[in-house]
C-alpha positions in Angstrom: 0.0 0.0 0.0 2.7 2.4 1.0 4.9 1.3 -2.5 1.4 2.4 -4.5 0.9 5.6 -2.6 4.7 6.6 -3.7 3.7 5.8 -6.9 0.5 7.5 -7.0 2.6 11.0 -5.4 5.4 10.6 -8.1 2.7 10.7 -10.5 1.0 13.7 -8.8 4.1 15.4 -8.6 4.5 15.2 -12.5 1.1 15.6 -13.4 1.3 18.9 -11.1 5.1 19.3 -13.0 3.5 19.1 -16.7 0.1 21.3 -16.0 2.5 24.2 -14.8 5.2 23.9 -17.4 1.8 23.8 -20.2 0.2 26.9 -18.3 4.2 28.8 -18.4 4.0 27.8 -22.2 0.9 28.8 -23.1 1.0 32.3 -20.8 3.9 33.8 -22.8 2.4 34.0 -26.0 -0.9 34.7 -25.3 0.9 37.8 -23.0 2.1 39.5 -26.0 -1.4 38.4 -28.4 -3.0 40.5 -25.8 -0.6 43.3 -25.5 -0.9 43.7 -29.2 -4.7 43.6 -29.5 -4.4 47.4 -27.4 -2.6 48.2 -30.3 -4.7 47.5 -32.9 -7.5 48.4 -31.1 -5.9 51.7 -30.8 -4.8 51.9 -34.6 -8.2 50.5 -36.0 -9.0 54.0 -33.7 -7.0 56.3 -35.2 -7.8 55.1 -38.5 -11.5 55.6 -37.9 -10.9 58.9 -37.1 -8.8 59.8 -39.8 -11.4 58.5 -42.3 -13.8 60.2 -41.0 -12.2 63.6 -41.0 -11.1 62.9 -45.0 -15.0 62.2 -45.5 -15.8 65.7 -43.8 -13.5 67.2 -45.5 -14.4 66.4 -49.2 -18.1 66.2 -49.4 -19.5 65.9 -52.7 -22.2 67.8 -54.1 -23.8 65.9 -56.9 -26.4 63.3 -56.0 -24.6 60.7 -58.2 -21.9 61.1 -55.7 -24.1 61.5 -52.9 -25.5 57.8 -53.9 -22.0 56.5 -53.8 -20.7 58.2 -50.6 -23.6 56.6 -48.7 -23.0 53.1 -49.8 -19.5 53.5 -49.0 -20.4 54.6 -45.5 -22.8 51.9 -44.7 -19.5 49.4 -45.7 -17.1 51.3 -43.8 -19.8 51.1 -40.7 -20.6 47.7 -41.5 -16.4 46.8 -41.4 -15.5 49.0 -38.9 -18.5 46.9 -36.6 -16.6 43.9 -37.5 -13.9 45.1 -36.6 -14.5 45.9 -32.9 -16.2 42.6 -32.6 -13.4 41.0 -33.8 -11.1 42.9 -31.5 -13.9 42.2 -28.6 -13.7 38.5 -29.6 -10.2 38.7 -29.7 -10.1 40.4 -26.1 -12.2 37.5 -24.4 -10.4 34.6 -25.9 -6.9 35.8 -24.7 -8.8 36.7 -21.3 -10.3 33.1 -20.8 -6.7 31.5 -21.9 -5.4 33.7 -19.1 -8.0 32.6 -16.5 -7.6 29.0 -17.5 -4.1 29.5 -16.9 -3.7 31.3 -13.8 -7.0 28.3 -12.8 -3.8 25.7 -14.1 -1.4 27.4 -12.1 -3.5 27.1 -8.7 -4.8 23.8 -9.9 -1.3 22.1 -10.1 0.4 23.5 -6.8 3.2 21.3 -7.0 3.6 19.7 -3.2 7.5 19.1 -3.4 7.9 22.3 -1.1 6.2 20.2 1.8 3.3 21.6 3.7 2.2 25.3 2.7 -0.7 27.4 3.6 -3.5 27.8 1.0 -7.1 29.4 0.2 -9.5 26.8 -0.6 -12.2 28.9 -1.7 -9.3 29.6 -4.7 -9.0 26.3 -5.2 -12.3 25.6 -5.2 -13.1 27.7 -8.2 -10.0 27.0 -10.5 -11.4 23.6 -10.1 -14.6 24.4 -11.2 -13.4 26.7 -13.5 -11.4 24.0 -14.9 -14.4 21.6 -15.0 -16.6 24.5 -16.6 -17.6 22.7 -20.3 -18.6 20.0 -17.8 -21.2 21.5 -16.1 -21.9 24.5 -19.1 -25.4 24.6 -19.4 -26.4 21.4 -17.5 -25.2 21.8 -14.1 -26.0 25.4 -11.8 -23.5 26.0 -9.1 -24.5 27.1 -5.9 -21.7 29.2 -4.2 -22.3 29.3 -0.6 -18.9 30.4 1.1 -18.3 31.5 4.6 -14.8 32.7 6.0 -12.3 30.4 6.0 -9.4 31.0 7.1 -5.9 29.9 5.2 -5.3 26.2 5.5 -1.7 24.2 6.2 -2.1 21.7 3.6 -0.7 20.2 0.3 -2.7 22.5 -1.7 -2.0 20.2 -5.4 -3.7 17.5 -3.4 -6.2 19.3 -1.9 -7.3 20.5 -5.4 -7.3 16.9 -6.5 -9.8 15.7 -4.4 -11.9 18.7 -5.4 -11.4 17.7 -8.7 -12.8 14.2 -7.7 -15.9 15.5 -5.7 -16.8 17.7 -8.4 -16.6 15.2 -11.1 -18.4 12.8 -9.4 -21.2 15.3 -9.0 -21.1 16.0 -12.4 -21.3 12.8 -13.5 -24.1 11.6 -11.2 -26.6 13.8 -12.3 -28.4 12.2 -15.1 -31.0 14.3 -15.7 -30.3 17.1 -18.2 -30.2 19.8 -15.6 -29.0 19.7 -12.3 -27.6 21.4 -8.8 -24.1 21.2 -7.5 
């Protein structure tokens, strides 16, 4: 029993090894993706403006013109929309990578440095944040914290056994909706 608990930590302590390293990995570049997306927010921006100006600057008179000036507009409008939602879409997806992530981070504690005092409420969510297409539109979550105060613990296997209970729940609901 002892020889399959050491086996079971040594695994743990990988797992917990691999999850961080893949969080590290995917935090850099999605650092600098969001970094630039101020930027071309703020350049899409600038453009807008700029176009704008030109267009008040050099009306046409002519109907003819007129005609075409306003179909151009309702493109430009009809682009420029697209572009903020890209740049909104853009926004969230770098956001949610960077939840998941820091979620990894807390998830994986590694428990090498020997007991250590942790929040369990954190843990609590970046497991269920972590288990989130799980429970998507199926499963509500009630939230119903009190204080608690930091706990000495091995925080990596703490979370582990969240992630246990939690799966559990979610798999033992069989109807299509459900309360955790």
């Amino acid at each position: 029993r002892t020889q399959e608990q050491l086996v079971h930590s040594g695994k743990m302590a990988s797992l917990g090894l691999l999850v961080a390293g893949v969080a590290h990995e995917l935090n850099n570049p999605i650092s600098y993706v969001s970094s630039n997306l101020e930027f071309v927010e703020d350049y899409a921006e600038r453009l807008v403006r700029m176009i704008q100006t030109h267009d008040r600057v050099g009306q046409p008179t002519d109907s003819v013109h007129h005609n075409d000036e306003l179909q151009e507009a309702d493109k430009f409008d009809t682009t420029l929309r697209t572009l903020r939602e890209l740049v909104a879409s853009c926004r969230e997806g770098t956001e949610r990578v960077k939840k998941i992530v820091l979620d990894l981070r807390v998830f994986s504690r590694t428990d090498d440095v020997g007991l250590v005092l942790a929040d369990l409420h954190e843990g609590i969510e970046s497991t269920l944040n972590l288990l989130a297409k799980q429970y998507q539109d199926r499963i509500t979550i009630h939230r119903e914290y009190s204080y608690l105060p930091l706990v000495e613990c091995y925080p990596g296997q703490i979370n582990q056994v969240f992630m246990n209970l939690l799966q559990n729940a979610a798999q033992a609901i069989q109807k299509p909706k459900g309360e955790v």
